[in-house]
C-alpha positions in Angstrom: 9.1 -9.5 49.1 9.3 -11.1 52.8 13.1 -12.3 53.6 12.2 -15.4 55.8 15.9 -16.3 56.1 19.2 -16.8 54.3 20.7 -19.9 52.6 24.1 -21.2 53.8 25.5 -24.1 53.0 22.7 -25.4 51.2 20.7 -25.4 54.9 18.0 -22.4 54.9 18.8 -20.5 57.9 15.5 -18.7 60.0 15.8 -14.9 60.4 15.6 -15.4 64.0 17.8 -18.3 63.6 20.8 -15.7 61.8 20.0 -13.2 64.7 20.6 -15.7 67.5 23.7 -16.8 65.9 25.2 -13.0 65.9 23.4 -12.6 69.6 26.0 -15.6 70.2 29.0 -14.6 68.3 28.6 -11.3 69.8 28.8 -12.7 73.8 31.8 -14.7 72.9 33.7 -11.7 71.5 33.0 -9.7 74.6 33.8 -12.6 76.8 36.9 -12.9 75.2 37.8 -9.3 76.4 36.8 -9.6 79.5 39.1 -12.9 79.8 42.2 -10.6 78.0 41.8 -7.6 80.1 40.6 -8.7 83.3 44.1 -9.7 85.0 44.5 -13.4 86.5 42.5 -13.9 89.4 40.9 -10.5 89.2 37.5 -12.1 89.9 35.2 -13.0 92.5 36.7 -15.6 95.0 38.8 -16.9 91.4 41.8 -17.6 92.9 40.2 -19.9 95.2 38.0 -21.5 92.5 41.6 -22.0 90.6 42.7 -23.6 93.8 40.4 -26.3 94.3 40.9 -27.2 90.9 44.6 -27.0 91.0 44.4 -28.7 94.1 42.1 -31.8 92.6 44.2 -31.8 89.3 47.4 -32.6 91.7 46.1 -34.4 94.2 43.6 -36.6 92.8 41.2 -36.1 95.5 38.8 -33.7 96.6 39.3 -30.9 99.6 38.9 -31.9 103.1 37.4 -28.4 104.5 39.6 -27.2 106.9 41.6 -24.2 108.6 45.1 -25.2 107.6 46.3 -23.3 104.4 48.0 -26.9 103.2 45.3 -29.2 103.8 42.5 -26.9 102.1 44.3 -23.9 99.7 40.9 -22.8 98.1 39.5 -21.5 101.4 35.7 -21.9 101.4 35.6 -22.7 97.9 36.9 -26.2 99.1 33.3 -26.8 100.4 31.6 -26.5 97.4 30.2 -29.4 95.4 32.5 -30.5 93.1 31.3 -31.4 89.5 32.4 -27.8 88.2 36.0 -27.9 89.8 36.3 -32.1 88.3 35.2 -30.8 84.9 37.6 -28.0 85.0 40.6 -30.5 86.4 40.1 -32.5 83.2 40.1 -29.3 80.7 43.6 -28.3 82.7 45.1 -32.2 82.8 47.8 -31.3 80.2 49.0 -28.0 81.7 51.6 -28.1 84.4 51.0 -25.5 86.5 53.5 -25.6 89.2 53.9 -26.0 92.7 50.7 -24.8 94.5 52.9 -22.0 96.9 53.4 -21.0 93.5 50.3 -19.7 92.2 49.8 -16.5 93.2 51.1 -13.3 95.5 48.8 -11.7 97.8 48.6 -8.1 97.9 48.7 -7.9 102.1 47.1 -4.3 100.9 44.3 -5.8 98.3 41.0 -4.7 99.5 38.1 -7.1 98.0 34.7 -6.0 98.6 35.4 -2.3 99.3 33.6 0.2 97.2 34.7 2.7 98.1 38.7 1.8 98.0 40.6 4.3 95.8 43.9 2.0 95.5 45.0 -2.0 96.1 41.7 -3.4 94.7 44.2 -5.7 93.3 44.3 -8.6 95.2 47.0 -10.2 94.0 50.5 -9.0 93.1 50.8 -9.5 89.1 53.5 -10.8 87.5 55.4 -10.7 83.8 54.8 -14.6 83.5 50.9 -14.1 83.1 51.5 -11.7 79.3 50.9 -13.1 76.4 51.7 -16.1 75.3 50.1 -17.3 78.4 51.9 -20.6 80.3 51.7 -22.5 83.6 49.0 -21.2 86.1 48.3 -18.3 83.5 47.3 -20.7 80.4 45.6 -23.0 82.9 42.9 -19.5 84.1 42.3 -18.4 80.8 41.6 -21.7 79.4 39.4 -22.2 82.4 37.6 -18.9 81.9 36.7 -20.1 77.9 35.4 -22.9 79.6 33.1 -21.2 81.6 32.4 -18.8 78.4 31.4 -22.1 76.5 28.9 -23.2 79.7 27.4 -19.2 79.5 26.3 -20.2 75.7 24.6 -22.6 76.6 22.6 -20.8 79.4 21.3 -18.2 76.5 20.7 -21.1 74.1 18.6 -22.5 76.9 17.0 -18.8 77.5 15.9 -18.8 74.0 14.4 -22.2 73.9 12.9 -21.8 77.0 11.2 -18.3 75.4 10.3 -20.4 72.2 8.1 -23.1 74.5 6.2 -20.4 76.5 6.0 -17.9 74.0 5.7 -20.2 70.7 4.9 -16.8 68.1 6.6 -14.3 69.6 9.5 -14.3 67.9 10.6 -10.8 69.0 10.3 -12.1 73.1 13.0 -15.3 71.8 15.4 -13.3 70.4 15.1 -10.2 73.1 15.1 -13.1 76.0 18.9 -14.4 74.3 20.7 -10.8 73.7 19.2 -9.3 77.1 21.0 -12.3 79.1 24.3 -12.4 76.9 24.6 -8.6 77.7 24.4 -7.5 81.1 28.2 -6.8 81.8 28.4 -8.9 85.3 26.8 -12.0 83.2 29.7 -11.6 81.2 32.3 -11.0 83.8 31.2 -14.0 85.6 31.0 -16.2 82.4 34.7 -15.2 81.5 36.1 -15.9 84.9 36.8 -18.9 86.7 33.2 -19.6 88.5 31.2 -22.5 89.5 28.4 -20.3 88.9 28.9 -20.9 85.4 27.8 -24.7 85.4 24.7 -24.3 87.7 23.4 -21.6 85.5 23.8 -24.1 82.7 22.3 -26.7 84.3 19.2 -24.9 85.9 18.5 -23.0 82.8 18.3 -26.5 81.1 16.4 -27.6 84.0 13.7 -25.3 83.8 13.3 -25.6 79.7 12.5 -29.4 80.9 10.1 -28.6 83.6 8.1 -25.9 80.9 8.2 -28.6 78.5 6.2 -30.7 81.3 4.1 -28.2 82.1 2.9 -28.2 78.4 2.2 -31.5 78.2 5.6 -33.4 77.5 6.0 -35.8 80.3 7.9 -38.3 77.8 10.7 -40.9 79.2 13.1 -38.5 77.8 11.9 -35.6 78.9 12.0 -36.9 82.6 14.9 -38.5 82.0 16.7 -35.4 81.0 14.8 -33.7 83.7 16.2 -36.2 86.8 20.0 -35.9 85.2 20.2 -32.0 85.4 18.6 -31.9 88.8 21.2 -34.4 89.4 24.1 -32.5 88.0 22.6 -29.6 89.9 23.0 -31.0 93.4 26.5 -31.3 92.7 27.4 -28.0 90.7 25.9 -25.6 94.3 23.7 -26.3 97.2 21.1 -24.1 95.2 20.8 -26.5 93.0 18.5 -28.4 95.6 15.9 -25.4 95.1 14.8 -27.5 92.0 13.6 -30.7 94.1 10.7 -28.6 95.4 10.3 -26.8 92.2 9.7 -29.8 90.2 7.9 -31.8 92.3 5.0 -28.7 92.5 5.0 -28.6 89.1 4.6 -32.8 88.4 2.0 -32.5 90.9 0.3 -29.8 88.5 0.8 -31.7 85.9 -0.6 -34.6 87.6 -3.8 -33.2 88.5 -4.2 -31.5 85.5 -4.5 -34.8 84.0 -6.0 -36.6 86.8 -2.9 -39.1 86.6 -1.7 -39.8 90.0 0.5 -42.0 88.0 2.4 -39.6 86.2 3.6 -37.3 89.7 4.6 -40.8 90.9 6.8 -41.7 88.1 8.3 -38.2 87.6 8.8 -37.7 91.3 10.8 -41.6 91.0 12.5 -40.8 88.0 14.1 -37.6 89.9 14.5 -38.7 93.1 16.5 -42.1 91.7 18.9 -39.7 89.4 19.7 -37.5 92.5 20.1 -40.4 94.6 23.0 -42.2 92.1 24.7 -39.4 91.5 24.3 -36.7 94.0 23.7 -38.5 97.2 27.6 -39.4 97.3 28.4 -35.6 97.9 26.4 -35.3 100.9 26.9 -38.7 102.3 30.4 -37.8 102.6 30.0 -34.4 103.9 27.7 -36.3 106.7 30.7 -38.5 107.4 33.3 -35.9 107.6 31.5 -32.8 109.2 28.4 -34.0 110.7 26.4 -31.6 108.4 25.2 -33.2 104.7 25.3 -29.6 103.4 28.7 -29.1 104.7 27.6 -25.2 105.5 29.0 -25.0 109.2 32.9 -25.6 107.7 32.0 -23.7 105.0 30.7 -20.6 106.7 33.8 -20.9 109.3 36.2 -20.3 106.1 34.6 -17.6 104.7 36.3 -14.0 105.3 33.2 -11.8 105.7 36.2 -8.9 106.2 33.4 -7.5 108.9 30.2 -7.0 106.5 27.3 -7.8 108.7 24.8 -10.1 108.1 21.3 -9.1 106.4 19.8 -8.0 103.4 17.9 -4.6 103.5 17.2 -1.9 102.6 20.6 0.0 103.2 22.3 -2.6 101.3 20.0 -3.0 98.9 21.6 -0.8 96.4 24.8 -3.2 96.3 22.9 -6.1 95.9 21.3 -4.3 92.3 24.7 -2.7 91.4 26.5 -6.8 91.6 23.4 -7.9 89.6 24.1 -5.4 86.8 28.2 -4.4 86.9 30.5 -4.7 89.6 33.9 -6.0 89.2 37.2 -7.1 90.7 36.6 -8.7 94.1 33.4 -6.5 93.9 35.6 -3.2 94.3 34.8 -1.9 90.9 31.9 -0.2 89.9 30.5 2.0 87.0 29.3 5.5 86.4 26.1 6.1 88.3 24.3 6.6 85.1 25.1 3.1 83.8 22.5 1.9 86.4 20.2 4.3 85.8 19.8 2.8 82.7 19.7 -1.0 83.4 17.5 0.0 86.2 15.4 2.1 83.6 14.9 -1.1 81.6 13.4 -2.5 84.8 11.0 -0.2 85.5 10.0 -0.1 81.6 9.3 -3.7 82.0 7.3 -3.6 84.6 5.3 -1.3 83.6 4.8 -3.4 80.2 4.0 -6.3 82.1 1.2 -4.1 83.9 -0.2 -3.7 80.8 0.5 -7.2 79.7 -2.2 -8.3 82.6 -4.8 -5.9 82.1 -4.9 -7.4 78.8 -5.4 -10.5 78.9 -8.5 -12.1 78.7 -10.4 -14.7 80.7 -8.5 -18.3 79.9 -5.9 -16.5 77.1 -3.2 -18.6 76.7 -4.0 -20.6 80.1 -0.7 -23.3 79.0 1.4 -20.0 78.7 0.6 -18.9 81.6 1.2 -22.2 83.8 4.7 -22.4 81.4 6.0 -18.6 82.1 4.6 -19.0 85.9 8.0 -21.6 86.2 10.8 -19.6 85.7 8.9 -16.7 87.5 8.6 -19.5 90.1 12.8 -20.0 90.1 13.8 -17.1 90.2 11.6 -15.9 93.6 13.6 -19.4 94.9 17.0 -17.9 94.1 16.0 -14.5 95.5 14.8 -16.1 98.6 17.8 -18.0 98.5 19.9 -14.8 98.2 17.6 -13.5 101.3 19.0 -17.0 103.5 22.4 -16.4 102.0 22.7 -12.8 103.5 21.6 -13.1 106.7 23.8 -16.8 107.6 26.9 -15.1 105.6 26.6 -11.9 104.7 26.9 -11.9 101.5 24.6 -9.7 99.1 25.8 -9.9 95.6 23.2 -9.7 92.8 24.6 -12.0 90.9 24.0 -14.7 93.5 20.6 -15.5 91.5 21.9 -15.4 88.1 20.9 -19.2 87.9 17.2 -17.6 87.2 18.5 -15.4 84.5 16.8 -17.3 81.9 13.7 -16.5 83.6 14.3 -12.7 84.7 15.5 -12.2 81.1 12.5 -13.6 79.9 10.1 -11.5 81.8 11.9 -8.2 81.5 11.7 -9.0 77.3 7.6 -9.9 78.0 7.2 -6.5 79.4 9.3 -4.7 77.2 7.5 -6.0 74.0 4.1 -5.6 76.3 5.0 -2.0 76.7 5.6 -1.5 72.3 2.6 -3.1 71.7 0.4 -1.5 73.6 -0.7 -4.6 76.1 -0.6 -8.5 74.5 -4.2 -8.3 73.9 -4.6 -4.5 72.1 -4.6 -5.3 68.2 -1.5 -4.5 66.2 -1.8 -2.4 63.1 -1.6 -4.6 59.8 1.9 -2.7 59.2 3.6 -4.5 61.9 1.8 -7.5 61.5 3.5 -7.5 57.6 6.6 -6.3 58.9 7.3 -9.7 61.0 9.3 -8.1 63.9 7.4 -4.5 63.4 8.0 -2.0 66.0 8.7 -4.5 69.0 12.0 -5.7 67.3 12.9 -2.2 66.3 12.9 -0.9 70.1 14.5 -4.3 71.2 17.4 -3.6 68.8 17.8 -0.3 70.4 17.8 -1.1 73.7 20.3 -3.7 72.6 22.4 -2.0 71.2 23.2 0.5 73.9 23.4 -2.8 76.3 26.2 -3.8 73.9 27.9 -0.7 73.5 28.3 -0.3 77.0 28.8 -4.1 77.8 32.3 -3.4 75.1 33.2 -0.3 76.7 33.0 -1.3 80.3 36.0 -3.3 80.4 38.4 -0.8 79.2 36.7 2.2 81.2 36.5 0.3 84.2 39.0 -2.8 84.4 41.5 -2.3 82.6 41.8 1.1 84.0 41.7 0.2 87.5 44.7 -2.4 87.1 47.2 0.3 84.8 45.7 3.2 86.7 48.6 5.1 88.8 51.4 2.5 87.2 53.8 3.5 84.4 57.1 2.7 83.5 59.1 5.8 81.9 62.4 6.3 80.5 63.1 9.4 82.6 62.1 12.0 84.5 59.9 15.1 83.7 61.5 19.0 83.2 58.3 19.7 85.7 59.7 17.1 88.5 61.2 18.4 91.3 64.3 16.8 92.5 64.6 15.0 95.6 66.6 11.8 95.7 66.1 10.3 98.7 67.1 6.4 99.4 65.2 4.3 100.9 67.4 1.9 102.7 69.7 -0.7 99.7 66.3 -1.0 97.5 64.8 2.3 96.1 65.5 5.8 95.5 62.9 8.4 95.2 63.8 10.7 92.3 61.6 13.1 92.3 57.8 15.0 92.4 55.7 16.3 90.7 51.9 18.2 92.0 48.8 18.9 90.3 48.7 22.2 92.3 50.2 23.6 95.6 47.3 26.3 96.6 43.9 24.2 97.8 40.6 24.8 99.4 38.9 22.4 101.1 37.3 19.7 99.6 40.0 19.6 97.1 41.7 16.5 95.3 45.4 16.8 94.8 47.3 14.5 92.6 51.0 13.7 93.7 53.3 11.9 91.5 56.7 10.5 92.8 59.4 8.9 90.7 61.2 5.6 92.1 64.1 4.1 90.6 65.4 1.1 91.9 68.7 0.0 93.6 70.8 -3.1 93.4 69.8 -4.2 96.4 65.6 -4.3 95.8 64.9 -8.0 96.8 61.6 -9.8 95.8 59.9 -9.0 98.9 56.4 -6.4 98.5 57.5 -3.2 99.0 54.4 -0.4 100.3 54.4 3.4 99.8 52.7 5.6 101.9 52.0 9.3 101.3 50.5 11.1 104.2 49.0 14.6 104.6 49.1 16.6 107.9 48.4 20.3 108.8 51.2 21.8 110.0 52.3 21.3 113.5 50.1 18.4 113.8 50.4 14.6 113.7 46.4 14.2 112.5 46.3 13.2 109.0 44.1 14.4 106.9 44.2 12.0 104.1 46.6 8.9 103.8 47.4 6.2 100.9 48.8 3.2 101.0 50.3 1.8 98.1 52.0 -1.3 96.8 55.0 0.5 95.4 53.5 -1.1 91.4 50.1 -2.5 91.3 50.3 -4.6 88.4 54.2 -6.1 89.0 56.4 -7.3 91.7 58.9 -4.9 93.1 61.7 -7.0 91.9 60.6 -6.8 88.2 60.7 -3.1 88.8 63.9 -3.6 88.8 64.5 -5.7 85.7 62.5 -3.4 84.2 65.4 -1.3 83.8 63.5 2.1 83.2 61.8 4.4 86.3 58.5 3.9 87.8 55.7 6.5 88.4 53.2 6.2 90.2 50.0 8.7 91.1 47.7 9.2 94.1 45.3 11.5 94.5 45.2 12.9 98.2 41.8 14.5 99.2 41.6 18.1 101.3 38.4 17.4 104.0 35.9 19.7 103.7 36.5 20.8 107.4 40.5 21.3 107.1 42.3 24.2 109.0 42.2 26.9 107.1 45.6 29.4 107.0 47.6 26.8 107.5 50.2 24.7 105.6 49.7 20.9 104.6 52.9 18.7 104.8 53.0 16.0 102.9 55.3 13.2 103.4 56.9 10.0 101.8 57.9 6.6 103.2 58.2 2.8 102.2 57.5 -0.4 104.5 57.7 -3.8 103.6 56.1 -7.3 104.1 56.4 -7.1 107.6 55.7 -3.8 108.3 58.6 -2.5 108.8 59.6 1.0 107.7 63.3 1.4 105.2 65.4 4.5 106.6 65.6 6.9 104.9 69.1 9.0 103.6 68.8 12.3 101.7 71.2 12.9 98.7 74.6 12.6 100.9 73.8 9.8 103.0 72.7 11.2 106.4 69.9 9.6 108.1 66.6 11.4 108.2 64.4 8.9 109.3 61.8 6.3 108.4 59.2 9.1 106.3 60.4 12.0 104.1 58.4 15.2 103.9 58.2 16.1 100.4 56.0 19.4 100.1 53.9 21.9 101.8 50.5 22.7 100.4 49.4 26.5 101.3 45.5 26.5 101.9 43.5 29.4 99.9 42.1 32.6 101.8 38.5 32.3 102.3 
């Protein structure tokens, strides 16, 4: 017997129907996790997205762009257009989130953007009052980042519709269109941060489903209609948004001449232009009036902190700009295993190759309405890419995820060429078993390859966030019978118990991990307190390896000290390949704050002994 669906309710539910629904319930569970683990303002430029909200919220006003810290808080996140940060104002009305000085700590040692940093890819300092039960400015970013979840559902709803009116009997291609975008890991980071990427997304996604819907014949009022508002509302979510001006007018015009109406480009291209005009045009009239520039990218560009990266996309950077696409988290510091995108990038390749056969295929006038319907997200997503291209070389900026507004479409043609690829090529006859079977063999290796998307999408952020931000950090009640004594004070505010080492003969090219044991004193103050830990060979001042540390990642030195227990914190410290052999490392200890300015040290009787402690001697292997 076939099973065509389930009954619920008294409503007879579609078995693709019951799948999308899990495909759903299953993003919103990992989004959640990602919002829970992923600490407040751990995201991509989300403390400045916060900002301009906050700052909207209090003010009742937008951002004038500018270089002072009072007059524009969220940086160059200030320049953006607004309707994602007055959406987000409204869902945060009722929560009082403080004075804006308030919001957040920076770490002065954070390092956003750097790969390769081994510490401080926090960027800010993290406090007790963001736990559970979330208040204030913590409340207000994880409401804010459910928001953004509720915006991401609607992109993969629009994803599957947008599948269903290309591909009307290919159920499979629906279905593997919604679960491949709910489950690439940065779509999910992104959708359960604060992000005005969130709403364009939406908005483009639903943008395009309207333009297909043209493209196959529907130029109703309301279609239009629809059409010119989500244009509209995507002039004001990002500058990107404009891409779809061109897009659609190309496509009336096909549409146009495909039924010889000159007519119907004219009153598509009105309906569009009119809806852009009433409710976008305001955005750039005032960025005219104020800066000279309607796009408002010169002030923007002058408040971005490129922290050095030079302009350009190629080929050297390339790598980065798949690796953000896929998984890379934090202020882009985080990344996964090497294998992890090996595998998304597997999926790729598969796909291509499917859509290879897909083409060879087809025959002479197949599907010729398909083909003009699937050629319009193809069409979008080569505009975000080349907008990505534009992007690099004015700011920099590579990120992958910069064209996830075209993720309905690129999920929708990776799924095509998967399915392409089971089936042998769209036009090679199926056997009568999986024509009987409904899904057959193309749902089967869809459901795989799903599957190991979501088992890694659940497991990255505990392997990867969550231990970033506890890794190195842990409050204990006492020391270890290993740890080797040493209390030294650093000035009124910290005493350094003891040591411990992971080994004390190395070769090089060795890691060694050092752990030291602070406690703190009455006179620890709530100013950021850094530790250093510094390797030299002996009789030398050239270090080998340094780190430096906040003296906790994930809370403020003077909860250290209401924390009433001892902190320890681990570093690894790295032996080059090219040390001195027969020689002895020193390594040595000391603590700075805010302002750069080192504590004195006093050893266990008091006496001076300056502003860095050596600790331990490392004795380098024979060769």
């Amino acid at each position: 017997m076939k099973i065509t669906g389930i009954r619920v309710a008294g409503r007879q539910w579609s078995t693709e129907n019951i799948v999308l629904a899990v495909i759903v319930v299953t993003f919103v569970a990992l989004s959640l996790v990602y919002n829970v683990v992923n600490p407040v303002f751990e995201a991509p430029d989300e403390l400045w997205h916060f900002l301009n909200v906050k700052y909207i919220h209090d003010k009742r006003a937008l951002i004038v762009q500018s270089s002072n810290a009072l007059e524009n808080p969220a940086r160059q996140e200030g320049g953006q257009p607004p309707l994602y940060y007055l959406a987000s104002a409204l869902v945060t009305s009722w929560i009082d989130t403080g004075p804006m000085e308030d919001v957040a700590v920076l770490n002065f040692r954070g390092q956003p953007g750097e790969i390769g940093a081994r510490i401080n890819k926090n960027v800010v300092v993290h406090r007790q009052e963001e736990d559970f039960p979330y208040r204030g400015v913590s409340l207000a970013v994880h409401l804010l980042r459910l928001f953004s979840t509720l915006l991401s559902v609607g992109t993969i709803l629009a994803t599957y519709a947008i599948a269903m009116e290309v591909f009307p009997r290919a159920r499979e291609i629906w279905l593997a269109a919604a679960a491949f975008n709910a489950l690439v890991p940065q779509f999910i980071f992104i959708s359960s941060s604060i992000n005005n990427d969130n709403l364009i997304t939406l908005v483009a996604s639903l943008a395009i489903l309207c333009l297909v819907k043209l493209a196959k014949g529907d130029a109703s009022r309301r279609n239009l209609f629809a059409l010119s508002v989500l244009i509209s509302m995507a002039s004001i979510s990002k500058v990107s948004g404009l891409g779809l001006l061109p897009l659609s007018a190309v496509v009336l015009a096909g549409v146009a001449i495909r039924r010889r109406s000159v007519a119907l480009a004219l009153r598509g291209l009105m309906a569009v232009c009119t809806g852009v005009a009433l409710l976008g045009l305001w955005w750039y009239a005032r960025n005219w009036s104020l800066y000279g520039d309607p796009l408002g990218l010169s002030v923007f560009l002058r408040a971005v902190d490129r922290g050095g990266v030079k302009a350009g996309l190629s080929f050297s950077n390339m790598d980065t700009t798949v690796t953000s696409f896929w998984a890379l988290f934090g202020w882009s510091n985080i990344v996964a295993d090497s294998m992890v995108y090996w595998f998304y990038n597997g999926i790729v390749a598969l796909a291509g190759l499917g859509l290879v056969f897909c083409l060879i295929s087809r025959t002479r006038g197949q599907r010729r309405i398909e083909s003009y319907a699937l050629a319009i997200p193809i069409a979008w997503a080569a505009v975000m890419v080349l907008s990505l291209l534009a992007w690099a070389n004015v700011a920099g900026s590579d990120v992958g995820r910069l064209v996830f507004p075209a993720i309905s479409g690129i999920s929708i043609i990776v799924s095509v060429g998967i399915v392409s690829l089971v089936k042998g090529g769209e036009g090679v006859p199926q056997r009568a078993a999986w024509r009987r079977s409904g899904f057959g063999v193309a749902f089967a290796v869809v459901a795989a390859v799903g599957a190991i998307m979501l088992v890694l999408a659940a497991a990255m952020p505990i392997l990867y966030i969550r231990s970033t931000y506890k890794q190195g950090t842990q409050f204990v009640s006492d020391i270890r019978a290993t740890t080797r004594a040493l209390n030294v004070t650093f000035g009124d505010k910290l005493m350094l118990l003891g040591y411990e080492l992971s080994k004390e003969i190395v070769s090089p090219g060795d890691s060694v991990r050092v752990m030291l044991y602070w406690k703190a004193l009455p006179g620890l103050d709530e100013k950021e307190y850094d530790v250093f830990v510094h390797s030299f060979p002996q009789d030398q001042w050239r270090s080998l390896d340094e780190v430096d540390d906040l003296l906790s990642r994930d809370r403020s030195a003077l909860e250290l000290k209401g924390k009433g227990s001892l902190l320890r914190q681990t570093y690894d410290l790295k032996i080059p390949v090219d040390a001195p052999s027969r020689t002895k490392i020193r390594l040595v200890v000391g603590v700075y704050d805010v302002q750069l300015d080192r504590l004195q040290a006093y050893d266990g009787i008091m006496r001076p002994i300056g502003s860095e402690v050596q600790i331990a001697e490392l004795k380098m292997a024979d060769n």
